[in-house]
C-alpha distance (Angstrom), angle and dihedral (degrees) to the residues before:
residue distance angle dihedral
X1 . . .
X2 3.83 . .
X3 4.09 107.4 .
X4 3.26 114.7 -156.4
X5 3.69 128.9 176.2
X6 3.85 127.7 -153.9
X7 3.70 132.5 -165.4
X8 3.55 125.3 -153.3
X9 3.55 133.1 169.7
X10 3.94 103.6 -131.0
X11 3.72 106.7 -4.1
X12 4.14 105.0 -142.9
X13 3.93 90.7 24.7
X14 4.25 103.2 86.0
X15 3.98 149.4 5.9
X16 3.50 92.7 -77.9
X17 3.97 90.0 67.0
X18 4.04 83.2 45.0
X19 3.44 93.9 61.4
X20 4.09 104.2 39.3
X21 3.94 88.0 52.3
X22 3.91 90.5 49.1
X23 4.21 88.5 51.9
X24 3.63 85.3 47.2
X25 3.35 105.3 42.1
X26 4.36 85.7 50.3
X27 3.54 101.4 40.2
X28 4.01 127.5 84.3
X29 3.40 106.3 -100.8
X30 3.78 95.0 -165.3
X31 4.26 88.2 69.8
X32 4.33 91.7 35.7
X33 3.65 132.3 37.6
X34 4.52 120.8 -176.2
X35 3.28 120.7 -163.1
X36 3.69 122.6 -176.3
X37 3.45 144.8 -129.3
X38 4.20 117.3 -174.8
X39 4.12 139.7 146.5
X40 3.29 138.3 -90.5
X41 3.96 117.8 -74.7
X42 4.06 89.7 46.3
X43 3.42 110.8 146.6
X44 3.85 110.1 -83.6
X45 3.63 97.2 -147.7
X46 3.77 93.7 53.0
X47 3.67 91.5 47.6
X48 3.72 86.2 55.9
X49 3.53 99.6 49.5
X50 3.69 94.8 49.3
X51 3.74 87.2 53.5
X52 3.24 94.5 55.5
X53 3.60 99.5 49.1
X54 4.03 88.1 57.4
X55 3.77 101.3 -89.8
X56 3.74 120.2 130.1
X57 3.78 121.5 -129.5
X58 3.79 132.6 -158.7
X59 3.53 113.2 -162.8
X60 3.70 103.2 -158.0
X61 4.36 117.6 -163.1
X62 3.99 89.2 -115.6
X63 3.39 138.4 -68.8
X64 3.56 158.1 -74.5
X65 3.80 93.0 -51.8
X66 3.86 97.6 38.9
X67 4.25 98.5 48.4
X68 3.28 99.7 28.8
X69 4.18 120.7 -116.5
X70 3.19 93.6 -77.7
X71 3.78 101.9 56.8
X72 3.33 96.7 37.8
X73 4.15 95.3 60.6
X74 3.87 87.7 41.4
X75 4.19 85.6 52.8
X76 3.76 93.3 46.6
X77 4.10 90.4 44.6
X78 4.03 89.0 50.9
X79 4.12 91.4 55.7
X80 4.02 89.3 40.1
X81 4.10 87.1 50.2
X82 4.26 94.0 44.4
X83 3.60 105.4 44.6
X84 3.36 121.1 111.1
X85 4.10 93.0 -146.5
X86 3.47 120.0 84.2
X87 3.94 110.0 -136.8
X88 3.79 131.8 -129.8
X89 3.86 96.4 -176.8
X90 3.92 147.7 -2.8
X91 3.15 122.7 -135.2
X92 3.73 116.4 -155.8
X93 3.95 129.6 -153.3
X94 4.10 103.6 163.9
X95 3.52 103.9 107.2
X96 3.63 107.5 -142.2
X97 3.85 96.4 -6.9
X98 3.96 83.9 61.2
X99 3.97 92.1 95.8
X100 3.65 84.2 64.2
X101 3.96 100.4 69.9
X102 3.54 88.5 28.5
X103 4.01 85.9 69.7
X104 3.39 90.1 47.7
X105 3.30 94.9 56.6
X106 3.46 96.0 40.8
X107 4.22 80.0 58.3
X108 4.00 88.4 58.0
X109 3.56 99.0 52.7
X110 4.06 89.2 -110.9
X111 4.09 86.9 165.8
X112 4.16 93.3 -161.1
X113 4.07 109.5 58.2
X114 3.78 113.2 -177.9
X115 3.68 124.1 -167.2
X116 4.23 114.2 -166.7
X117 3.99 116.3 -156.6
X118 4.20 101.1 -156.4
X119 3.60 91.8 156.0
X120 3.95 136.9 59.3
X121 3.83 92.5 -156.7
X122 4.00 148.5 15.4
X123 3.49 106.5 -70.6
X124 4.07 108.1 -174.0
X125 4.12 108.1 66.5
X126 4.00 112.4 -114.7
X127 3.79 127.6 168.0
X128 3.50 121.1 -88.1
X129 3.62 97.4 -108.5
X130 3.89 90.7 47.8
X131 3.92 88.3 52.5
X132 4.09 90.1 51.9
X133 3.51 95.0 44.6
X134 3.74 102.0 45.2
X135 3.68 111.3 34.0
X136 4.02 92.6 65.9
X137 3.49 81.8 60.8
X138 3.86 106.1 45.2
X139 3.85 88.2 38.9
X140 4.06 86.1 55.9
X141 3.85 95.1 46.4
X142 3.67 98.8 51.8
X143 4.30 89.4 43.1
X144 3.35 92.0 52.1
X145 3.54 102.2 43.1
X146 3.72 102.8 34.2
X147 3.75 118.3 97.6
X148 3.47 92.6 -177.0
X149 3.84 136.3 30.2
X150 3.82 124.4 -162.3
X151 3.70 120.3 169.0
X152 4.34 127.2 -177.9
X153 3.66 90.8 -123.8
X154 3.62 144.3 13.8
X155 4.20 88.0 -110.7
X156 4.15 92.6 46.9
X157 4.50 83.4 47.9
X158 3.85 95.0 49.8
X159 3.82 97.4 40.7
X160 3.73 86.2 53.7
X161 3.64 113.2 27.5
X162 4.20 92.8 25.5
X163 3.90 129.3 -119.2
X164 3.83 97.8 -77.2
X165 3.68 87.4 44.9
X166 4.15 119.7 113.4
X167 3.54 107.2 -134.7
X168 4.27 126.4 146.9
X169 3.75 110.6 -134.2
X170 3.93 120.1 -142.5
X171 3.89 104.6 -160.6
X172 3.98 105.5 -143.4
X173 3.70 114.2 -103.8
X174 3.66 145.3 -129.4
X175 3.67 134.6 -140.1
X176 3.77 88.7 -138.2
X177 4.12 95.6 166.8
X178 4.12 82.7 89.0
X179 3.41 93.5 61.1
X180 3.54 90.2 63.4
X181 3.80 105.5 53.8
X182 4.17 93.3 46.7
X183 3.91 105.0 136.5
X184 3.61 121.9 -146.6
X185 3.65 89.8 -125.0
X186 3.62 89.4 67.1
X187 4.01 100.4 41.6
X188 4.07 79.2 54.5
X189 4.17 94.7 54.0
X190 3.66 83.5 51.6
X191 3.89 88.5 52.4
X192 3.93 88.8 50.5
X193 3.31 88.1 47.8
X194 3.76 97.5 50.6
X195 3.67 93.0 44.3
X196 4.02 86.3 -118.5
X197 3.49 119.2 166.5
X198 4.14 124.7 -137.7
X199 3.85 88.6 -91.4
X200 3.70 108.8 25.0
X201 4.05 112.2 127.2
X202 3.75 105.1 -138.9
X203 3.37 115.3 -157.2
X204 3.71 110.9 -153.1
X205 4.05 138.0 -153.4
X206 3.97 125.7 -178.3
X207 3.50 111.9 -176.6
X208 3.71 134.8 111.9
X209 3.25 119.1 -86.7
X210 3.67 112.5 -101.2
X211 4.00 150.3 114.4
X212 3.78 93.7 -82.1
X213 3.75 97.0 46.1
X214 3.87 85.8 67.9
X215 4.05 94.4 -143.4
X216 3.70 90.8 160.2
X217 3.62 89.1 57.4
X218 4.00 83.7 60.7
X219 4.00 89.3 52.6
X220 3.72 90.0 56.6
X221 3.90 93.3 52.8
X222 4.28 90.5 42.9
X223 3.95 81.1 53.3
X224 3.76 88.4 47.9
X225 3.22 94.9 56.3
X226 3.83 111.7 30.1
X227 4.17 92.9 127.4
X228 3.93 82.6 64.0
X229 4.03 88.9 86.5
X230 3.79 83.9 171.0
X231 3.96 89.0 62.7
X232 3.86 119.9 84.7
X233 3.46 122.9 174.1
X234 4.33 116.5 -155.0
X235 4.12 114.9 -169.1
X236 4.11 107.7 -171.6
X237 3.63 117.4 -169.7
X238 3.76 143.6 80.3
X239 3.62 124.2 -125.9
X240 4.08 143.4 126.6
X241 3.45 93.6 -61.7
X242 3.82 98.7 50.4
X243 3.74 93.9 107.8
X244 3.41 102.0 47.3
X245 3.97 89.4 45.2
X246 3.55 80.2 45.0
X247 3.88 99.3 58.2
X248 3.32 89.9 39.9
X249 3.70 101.1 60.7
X250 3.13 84.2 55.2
X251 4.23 115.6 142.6
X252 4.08 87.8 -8.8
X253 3.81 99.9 137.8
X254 3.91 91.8 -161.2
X255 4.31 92.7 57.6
X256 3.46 130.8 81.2
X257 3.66 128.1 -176.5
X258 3.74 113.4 -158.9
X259 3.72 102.2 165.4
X260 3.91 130.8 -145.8
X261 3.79 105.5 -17.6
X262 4.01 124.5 178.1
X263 4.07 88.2 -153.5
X264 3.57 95.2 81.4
X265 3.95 92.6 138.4
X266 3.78 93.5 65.8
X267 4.00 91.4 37.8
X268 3.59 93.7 53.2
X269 4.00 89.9 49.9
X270 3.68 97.1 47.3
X271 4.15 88.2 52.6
X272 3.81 117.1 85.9
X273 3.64 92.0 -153.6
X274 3.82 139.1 12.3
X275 4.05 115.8 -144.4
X276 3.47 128.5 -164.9
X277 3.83 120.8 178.5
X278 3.87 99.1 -177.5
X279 3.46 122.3 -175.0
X280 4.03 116.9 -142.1
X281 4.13 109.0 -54.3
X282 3.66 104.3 60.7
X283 3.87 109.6 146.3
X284 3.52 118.6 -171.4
X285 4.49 100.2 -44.3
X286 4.04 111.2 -145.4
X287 3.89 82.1 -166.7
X288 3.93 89.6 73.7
X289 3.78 94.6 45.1
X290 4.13 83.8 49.7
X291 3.41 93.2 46.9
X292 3.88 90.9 52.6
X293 3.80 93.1 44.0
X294 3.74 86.4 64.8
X295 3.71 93.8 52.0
X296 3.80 90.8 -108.6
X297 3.92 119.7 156.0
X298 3.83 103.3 -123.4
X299 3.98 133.8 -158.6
X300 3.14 128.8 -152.8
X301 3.79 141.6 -163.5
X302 4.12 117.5 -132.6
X303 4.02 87.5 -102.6
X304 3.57 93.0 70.0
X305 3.75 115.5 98.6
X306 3.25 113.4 -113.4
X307 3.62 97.8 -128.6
X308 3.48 86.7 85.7
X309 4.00 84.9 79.1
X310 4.08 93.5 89.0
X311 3.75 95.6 176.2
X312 3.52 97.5 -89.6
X313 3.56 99.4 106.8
X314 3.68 97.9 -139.2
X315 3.79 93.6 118.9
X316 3.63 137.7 87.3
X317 3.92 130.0 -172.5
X318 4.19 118.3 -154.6
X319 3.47 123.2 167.9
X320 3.65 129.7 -105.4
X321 3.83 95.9 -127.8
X322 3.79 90.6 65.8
X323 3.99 109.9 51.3
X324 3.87 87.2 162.3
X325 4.16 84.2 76.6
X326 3.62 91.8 51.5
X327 3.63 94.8 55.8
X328 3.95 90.2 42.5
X329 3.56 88.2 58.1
X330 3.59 98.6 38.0
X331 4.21 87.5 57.2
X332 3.61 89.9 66.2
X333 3.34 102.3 60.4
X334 3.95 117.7 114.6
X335 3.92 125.1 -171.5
X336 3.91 114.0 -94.5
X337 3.79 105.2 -165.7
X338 3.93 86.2 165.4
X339 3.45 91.3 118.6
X340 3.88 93.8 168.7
X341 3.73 90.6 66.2
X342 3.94 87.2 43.3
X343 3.72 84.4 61.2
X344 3.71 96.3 63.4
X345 3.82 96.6 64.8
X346 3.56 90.9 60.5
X347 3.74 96.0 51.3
X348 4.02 86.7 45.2
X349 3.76 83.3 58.7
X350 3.83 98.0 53.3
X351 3.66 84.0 50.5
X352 3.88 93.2 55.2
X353 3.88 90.3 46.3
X354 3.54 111.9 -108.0
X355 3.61 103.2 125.4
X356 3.77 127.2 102.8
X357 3.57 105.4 -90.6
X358 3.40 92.8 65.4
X359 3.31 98.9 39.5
X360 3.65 92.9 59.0
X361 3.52 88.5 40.8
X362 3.76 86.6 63.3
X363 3.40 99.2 47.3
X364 3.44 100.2 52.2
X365 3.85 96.6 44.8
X366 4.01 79.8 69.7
X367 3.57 94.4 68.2
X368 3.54 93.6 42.8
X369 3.91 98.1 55.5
């Protein structure tokens, strides 16, 4: 048995969690085995259910920020020193605070050390000074101590690792065979359950709902265009920010909130276009190559990687600054209920290699080498 242990900030809270689970959930668990460590405020219910499918889960206090460096490497060395499993590999989630377990692990004699770029910048907000003084010394724990470094995108690898840095990227995958058996009896329950009318263009967003994801920035362009009766705007997700996106939604006509959903195959076909104004951190979103497989117009802000842009040309990028271009753009929408020709963009996509086989196949080939 391959033992491999993974560290996550809040298991159940972001894309990183997304993308372990879907390994996992692919792989053969008879050859490989993950166990977990994370912080405190993971989601409960996804700590339980990896329990109870056999994975062990260490529930640390918090993290770098909240116990101090110190603390934290002496917490991650007491887990590494009292487990009864003997680990082949750790796998590594923390953006810059990564270097930290990595060293621990290093400590251990864990002989595979795996550092994971998701983002391409610093998402929590620190002072200046704070960011000066302590990202020299992240950025030297996790290149020192990382035998191995993977990032979602070519952006998320260079903003970590550098430009002259070797890394191998593993773009985040898509089950896209869903998006291929959505019936139209579903995409019109959604519409019922919407409130969408026959020829309403609904402009979708899937994304969890926090500072980066920029959903305010989608309030101001529903307020925009509020005489456009034919416009709705739908934001799916959960997140920190849910009750203030919440409260302000309030008594806009054109919004909907529909909170986390696990259809997002039929969502994603009944939109006409996916948006997603991202402020600076975007890694590599799956939401974008979902969107796409479900022959959705998408647009994008600048802080999007561009590898988003597949080849399908189904995506456009507009800047932030100028929200007068996104509503432009948004106004010439039309409806496209051809679902038939929807269907060909996610068989295009299998063909290009972005569907969950080979993404696990990826991934696993890391531990192997």
């Amino acid at each position: 048995m391959y033992n491999v242990l993974h560290v996550i900030g809040h298991i159940g809270r972001g894309g990183d969690t997304t993308v372990v689970l879907d390994v996992m959930n692919n792989m053969d668990r008879s050859r490989i085995h993950f166990d977990f460590i994370t912080h405190k405020g993971a989601k409960e219910e996804v700590v339980k259910k990896l329990r109870d499918t056999g994975s062990n889960v260490y529930v640390m206090e918090g993290d770098v920020r909240e116990l101090g460096l110190a603390k934290y490497y002496k917490s991650i060395l007491e887990i590494l020193r009292h487990t009864e499993v003997k680990y082949d590999a750790i796998h590594v989630h923390t953006g810059m605070q990564s270097g930290v377990a990595l060293a621990a692990a290093k400590k251990c004699g864990i002989p595979k050390r795996i550092c994971h770029a998701h983002v391409t910048a610093i998402q929590r907000k620190a002072s200046f000074m704070k960011k000066v003084i302590a990202t020299p010394v992240f950025r030297y724990l996790y290149m020192k101590n990382a035998t191995t470094k993977i990032a979602c995108s070519k952006d998320a690898g260079m903003f970590m690792y550098g430009k002259k840095s070797e890394f191998t990227v593993i773009y985040n995958a898509v089950d896209i065979a869903p998006y291929l058996n959505v019936s139209l009896e579903e995409i019109q329950k959604v519409e019922r359950e919407i409130g969408a009318k026959e020829n309403d263009v609904l402009i979708g967003h899937v994304a969890r709902m926090s500072e980066m994801k920029n959903q305010r920035f989608i309030l101001q362009l529903a307020k925009l265009m509020e005489n456009y009766s034919n416009i709705k705007f739908v934001l799916v997700g959960e997140g920190p920010d849910f009750p203030e996106i919440q409260k302000l939604a309030q008594n806009r006509l054109n919004v909907v909130l529909m909170g986390r959903r696990s259809d997002v195959p039929v969502l994603m076909k009944t939109f006409d276009c996916a948006i997603l104004p991202s402020l600076p951190g975007e890694g590599f979103p799956v939401t974008m190559i979902e969107a796409q497989a479900a022959g959705c117009r998408c647009i994008i802000s600048e802080n999007v990687t561009t590898e988003v842009e597949v080849g399908l040309n189904l995506v456009e990028r507009l800047p932030l600054s100028n929200i007068n271009a996104w509503v432009d753009s948004i106004k010439k929408l039309e409806k496209n209920r051809d679902y038939i020709q929807r269907n060909n963009y996610a068989k295009r996509l299998i063909e290009m290699g972005f569907g969950k086989k080979e993404f696990v196949n990826n991934w696993l080939s890391v531990y192997e080498s």
